[in-house]
NUKOL-12631 format. One line per 8 residues: number of its first residue (from 1); for each residue z, y, x of N, C-alpha, C. Coordinates in pm, 1 decimal. Each point is the difference from the previous one (the first is absolute). Example, Ala and Ser with C-alpha at 12.3 -4.5 7.8 and 13.67 -1.06 7.14 Angstrom:
REM NUKOL-12631
1	780.0/-569.0/1319.0/0.0/119.0/-89.0/0.0/120.0/90.0  -72.0/105.0/-35.0/6.0/119.0/82.0/73.0/109.0/-77.0 $
REM end
This chain:
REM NUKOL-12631
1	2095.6/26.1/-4188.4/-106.8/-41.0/88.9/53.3/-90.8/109.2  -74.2/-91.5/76.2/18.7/-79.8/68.7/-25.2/44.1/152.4  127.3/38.0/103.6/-15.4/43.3/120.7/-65.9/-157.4/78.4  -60.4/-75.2/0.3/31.6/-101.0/66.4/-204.7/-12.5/53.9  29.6/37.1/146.7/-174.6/10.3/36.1/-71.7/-108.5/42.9  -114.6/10.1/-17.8/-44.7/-110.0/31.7/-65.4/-88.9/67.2  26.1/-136.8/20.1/38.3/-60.2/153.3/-97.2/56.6/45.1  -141.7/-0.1/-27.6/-128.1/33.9/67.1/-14.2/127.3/57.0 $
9	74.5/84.8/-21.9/-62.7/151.3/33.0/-10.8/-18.3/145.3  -142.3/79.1/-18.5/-43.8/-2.6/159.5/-35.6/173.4/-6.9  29.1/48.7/120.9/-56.3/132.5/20.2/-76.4/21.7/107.2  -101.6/74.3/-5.3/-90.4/2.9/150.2/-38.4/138.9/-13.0  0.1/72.1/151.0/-5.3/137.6/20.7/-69.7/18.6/109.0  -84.3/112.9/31.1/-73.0/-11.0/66.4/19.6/170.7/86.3  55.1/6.9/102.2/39.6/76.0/76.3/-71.3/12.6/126.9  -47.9/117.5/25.7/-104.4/79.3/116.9/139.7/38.1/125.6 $
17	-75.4/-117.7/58.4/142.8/-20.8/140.8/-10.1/138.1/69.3  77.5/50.7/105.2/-10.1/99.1/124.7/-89.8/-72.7/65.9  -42.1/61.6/82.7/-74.2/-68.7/111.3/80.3/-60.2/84.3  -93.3/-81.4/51.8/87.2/-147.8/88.2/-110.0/8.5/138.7  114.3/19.7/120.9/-78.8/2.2/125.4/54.2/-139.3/66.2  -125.4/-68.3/55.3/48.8/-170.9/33.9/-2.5/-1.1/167.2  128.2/-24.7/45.4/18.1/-36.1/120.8/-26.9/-137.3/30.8  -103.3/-28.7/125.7/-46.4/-111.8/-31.8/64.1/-73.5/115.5 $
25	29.8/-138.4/4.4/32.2/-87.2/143.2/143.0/59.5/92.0  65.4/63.2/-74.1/146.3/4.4/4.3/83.3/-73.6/87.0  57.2/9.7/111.0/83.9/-128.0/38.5/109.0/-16.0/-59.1  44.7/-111.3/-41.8/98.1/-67.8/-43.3/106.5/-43.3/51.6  99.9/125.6/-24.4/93.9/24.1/66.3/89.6/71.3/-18.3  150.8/-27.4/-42.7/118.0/128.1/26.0/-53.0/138.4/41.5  62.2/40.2/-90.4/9.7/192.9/20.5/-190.1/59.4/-51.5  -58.3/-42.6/16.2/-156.5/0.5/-25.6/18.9/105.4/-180.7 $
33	42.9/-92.1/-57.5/24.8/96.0/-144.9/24.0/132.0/-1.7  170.3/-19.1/71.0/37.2/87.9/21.7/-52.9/136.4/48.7  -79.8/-10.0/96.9/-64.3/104.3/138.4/-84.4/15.1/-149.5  -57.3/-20.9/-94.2/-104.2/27.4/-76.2/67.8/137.8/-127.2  86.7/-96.4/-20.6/80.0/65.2/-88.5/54.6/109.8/49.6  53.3/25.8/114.6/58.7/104.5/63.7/-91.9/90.8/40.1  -122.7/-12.2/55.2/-96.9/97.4/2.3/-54.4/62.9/-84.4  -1.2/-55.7/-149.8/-62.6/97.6/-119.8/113.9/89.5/-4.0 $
41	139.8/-106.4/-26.4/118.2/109.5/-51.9/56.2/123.7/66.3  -40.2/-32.0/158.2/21.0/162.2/60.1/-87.6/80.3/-62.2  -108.5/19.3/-31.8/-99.4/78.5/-65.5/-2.7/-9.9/-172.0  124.9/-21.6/-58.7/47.1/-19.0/-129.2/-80.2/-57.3/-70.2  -102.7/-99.5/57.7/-81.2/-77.8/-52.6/65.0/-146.5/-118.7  -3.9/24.2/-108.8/71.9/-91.7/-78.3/-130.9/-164.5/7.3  47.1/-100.3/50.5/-95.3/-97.8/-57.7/40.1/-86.2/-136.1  -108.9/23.1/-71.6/-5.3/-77.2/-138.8/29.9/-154.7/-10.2 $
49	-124.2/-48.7/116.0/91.1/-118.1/0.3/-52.8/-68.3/123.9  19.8/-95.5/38.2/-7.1/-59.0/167.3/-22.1/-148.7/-19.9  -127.8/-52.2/-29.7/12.6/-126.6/18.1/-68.1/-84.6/125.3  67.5/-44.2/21.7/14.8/-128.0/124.5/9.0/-168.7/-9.8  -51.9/-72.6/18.1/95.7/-124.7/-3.6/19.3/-73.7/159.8  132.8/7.1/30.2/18.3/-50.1/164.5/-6.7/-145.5/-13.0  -60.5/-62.6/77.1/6.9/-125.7/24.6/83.9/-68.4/118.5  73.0/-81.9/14.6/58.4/-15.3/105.2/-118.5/-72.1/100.3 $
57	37.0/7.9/110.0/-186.3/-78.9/72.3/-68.3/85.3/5.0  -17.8/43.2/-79.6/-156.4/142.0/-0.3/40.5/84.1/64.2  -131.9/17.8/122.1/50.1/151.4/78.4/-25.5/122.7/-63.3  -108.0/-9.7/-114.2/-63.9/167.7/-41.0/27.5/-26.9/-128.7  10.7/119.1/-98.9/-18.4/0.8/-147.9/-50.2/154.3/-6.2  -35.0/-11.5/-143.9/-78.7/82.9/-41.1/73.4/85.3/-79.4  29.5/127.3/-10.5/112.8/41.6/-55.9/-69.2/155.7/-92.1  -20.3/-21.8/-136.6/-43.2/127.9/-92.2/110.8/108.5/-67.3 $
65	-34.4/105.2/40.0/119.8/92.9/-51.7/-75.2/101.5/-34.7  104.6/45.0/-122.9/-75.9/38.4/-88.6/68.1/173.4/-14.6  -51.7/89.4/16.2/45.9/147.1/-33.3/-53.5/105.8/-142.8  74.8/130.6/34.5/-59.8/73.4/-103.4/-107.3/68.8/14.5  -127.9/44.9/-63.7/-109.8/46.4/17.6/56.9/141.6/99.6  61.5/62.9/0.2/65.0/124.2/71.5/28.3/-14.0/149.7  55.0/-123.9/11.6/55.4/-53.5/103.3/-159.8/-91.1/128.9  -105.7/-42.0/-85.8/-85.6/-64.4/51.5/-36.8/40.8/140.7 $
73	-36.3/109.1/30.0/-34.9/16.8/135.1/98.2/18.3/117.7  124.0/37.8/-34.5/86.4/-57.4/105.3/56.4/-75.7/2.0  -35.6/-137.2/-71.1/88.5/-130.9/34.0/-132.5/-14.7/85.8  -132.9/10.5/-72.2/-99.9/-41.8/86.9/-8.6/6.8/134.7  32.4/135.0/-5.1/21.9/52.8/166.3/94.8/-39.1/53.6  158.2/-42.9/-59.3/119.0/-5.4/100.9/-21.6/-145.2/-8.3  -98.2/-111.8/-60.9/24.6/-150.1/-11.6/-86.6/-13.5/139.6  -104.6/106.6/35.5/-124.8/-73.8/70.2/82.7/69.4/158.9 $
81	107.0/67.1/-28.1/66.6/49.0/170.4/101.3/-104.5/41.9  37.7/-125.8/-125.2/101.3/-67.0/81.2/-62.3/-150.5/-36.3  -148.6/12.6/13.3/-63.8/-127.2/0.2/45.7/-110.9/102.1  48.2/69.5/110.7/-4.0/-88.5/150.1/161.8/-14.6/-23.1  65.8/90.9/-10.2/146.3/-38.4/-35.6/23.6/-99.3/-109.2  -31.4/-35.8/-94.0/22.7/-86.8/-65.3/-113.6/-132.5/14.6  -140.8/-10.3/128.4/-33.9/-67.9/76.3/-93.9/-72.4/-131.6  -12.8/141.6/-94.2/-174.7/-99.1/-85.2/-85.5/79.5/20.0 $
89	-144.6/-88.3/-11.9/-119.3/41.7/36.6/-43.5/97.0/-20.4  41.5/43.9/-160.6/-118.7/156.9/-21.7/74.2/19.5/-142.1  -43.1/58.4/-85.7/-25.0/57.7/-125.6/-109.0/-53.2/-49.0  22.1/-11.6/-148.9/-116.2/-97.5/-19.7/-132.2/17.1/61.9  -1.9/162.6/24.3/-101.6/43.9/91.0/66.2/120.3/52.7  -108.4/101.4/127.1/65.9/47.3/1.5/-28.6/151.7/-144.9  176.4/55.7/-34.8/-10.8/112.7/-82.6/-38.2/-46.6/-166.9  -8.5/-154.2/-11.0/-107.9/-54.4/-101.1/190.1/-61.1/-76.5 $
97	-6.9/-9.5/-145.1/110.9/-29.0/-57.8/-66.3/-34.5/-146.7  88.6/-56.9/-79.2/-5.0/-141.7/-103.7/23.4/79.6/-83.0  -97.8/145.4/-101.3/47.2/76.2/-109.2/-44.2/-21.9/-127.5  -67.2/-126.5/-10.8/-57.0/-0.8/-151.2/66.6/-151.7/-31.0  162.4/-6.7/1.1/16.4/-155.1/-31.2/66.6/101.0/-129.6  27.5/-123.3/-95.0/39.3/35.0/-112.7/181.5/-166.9/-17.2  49.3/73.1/-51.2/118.8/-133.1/-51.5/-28.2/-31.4/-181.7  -18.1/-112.0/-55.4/-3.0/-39.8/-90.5/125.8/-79.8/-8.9 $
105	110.9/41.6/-83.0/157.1/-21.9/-20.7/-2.3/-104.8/-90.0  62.0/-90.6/-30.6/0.8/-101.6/-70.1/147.2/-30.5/-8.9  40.5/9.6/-164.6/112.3/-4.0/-11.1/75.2/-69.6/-153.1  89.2/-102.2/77.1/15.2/-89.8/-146.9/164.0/-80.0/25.3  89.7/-11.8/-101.3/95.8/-104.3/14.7/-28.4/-122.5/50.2  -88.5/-50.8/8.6/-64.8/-156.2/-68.7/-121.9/-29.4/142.1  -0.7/121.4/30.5/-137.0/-62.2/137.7/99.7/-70.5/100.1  129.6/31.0/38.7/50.4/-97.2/124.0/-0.9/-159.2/-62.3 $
113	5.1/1.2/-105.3/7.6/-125.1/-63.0/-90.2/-121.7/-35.9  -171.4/47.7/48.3/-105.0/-34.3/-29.5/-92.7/-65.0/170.8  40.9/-115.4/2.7/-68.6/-33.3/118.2/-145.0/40.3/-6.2  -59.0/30.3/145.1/-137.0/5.0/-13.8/-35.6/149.4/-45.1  108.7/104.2/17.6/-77.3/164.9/-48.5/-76.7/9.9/152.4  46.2/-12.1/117.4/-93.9/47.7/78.9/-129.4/-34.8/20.2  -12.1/-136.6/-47.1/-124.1/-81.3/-4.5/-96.9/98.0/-91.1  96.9/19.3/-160.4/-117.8/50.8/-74.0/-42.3/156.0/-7.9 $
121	97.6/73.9/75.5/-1.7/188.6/53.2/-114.9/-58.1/76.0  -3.4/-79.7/138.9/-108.9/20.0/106.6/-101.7/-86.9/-67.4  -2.0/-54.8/-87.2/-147.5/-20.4/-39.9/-39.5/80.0/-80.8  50.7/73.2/-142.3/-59.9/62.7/-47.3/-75.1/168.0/119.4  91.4/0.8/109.9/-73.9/89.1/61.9/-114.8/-44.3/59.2  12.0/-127.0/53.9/-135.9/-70.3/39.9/-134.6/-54.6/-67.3  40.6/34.7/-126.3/-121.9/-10.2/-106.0/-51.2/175.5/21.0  70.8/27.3/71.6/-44.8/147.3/-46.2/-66.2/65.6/128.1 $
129	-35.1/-87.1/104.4/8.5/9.3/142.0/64.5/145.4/74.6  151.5/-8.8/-87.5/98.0/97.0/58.4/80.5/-78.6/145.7  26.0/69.0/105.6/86.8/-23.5/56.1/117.9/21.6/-1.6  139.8/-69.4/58.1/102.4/39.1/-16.5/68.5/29.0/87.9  99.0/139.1/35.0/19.7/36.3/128.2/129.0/-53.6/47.3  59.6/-0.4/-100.0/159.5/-69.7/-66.8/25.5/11.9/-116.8  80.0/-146.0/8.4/45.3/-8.7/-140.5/177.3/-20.3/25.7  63.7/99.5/-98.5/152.0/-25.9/10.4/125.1/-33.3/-103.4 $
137	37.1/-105.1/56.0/97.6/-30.5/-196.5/117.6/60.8/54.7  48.3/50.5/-83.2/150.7/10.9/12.9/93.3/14.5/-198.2  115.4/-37.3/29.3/91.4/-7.6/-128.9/52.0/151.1/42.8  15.9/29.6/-127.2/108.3/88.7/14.3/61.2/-11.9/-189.2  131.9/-11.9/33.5/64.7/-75.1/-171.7/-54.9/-98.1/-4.1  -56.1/12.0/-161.0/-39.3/-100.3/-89.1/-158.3/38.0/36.3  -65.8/106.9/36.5/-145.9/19.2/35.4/-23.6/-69.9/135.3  -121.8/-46.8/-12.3/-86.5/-38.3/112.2/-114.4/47.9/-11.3 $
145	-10.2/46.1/147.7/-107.7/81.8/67.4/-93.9/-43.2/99.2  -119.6/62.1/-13.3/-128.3/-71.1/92.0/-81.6/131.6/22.7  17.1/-21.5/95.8/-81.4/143.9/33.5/-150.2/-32.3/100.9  -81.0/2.3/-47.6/-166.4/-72.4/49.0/-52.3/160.3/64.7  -30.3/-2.5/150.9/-85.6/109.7/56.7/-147.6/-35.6/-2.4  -104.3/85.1/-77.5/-110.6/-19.0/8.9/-79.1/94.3/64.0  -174.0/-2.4/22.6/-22.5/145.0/-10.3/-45.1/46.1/-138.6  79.2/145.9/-1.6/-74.5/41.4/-93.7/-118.8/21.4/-89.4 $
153	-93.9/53.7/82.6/-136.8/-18.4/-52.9/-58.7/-192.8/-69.1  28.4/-57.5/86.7/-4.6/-122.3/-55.4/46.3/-35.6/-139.4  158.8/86.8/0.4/58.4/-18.2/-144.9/-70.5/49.9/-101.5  -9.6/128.8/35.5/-93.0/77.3/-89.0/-131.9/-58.8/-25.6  -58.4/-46.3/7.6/-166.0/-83.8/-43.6/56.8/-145.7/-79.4  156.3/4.1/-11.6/21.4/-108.3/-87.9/169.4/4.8/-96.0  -38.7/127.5/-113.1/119.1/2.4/-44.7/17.9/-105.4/-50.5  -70.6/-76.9/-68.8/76.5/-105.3/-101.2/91.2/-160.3/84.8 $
161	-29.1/89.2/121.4/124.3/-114.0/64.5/189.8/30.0/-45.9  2.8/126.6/-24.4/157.1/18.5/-78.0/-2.7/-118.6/-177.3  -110.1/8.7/-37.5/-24.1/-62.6/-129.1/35.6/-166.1/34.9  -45.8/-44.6/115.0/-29.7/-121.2/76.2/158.3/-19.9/19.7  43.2/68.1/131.1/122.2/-58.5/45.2/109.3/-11.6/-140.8  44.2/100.7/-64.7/19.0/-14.2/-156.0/56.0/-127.9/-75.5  -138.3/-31.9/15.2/-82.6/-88.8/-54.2/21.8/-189.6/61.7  18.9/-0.8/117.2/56.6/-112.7/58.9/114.3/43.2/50.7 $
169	81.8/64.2/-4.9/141.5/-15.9/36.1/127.5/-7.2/-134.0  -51.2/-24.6/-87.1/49.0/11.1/-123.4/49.7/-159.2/-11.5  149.1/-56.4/-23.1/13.4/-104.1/-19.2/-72.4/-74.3/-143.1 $
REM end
């Protein structure tokens, strides 16, 4: 038999995120992460994942972190006591947090290689009038990875978008 796979394989997975509580208007600034990170972890709060993008120039960013369903009400609570210490506005509201996003994984040798995947990930979600909360590539080996935050429910009223992405990311 022939081990040799092929160029096209595309895989797409569809994974029910933790909940994600969004710190909004953030100042942009040294140690700011940190004070974030250090306040869950005294309370052995593990975060899943922390996305940010700092801009240099920009005074505020918007910064989503993401925990375990177990963990939800005291990041909630210990994020909304060091609101003024880390000098952002609020929580997305107050006590209010981001629990129905879903990650749709996208995974292929051959996608870093294909100009134009982000163009056609955010349109096929935009035919679908999905929003996108983030989208993230990363390599790891010979795989490349894209990891698209949606909301869930949205996903759900449109499985045949795994059939779709599939479907145009295939060289």
């Amino acid at each position: 038999m022939n081990n040799i796979e092929p160029k096209n394989l595309v895989e797409v997975e569809i994974e029910t995120s933790a909940p994600f509580i969004l710190l909004s208007s953030v100042m942009n600034k040294p140690g700011i992460g940190a004070k974030i990170c250090e306040s869950l972890a005294l309370h052995n709060i593990n975060i899943e994942s922390f996305i940010t993008v700092s801009v240099p120039g920009k005074e505020r960013t918007d910064i989503l972190i993401e925990v375990a369903q177990e963990d939800l009400d005291m990041a909630n609570y210990l994020l909304s006591e060091i609101t003024k210490e880390v000098e952002a506005k609020g929580l997305l509201s107050a006590g209010i947090n981001v629990e129905e996003l879903a990650k749709v994984i996208i995974r292929s040798p051959n996608l870093s290689k294909q100009a134009g995947i982000g163009a056609k990930i955010f349109g096929i979600f935009s035919k679908y009038n999905i929003n996108v909360w983030a989208f993230i590539g990363t390599t790891a080996g010979k795989e490349f990875e894209i990891k698209v935050l949606v909301e869930k429910r949205q996903l759900d009223k449109h499985p045949e978008i795994v059939d779709e992405i599939k479907k145009e990311m295939k060289l």
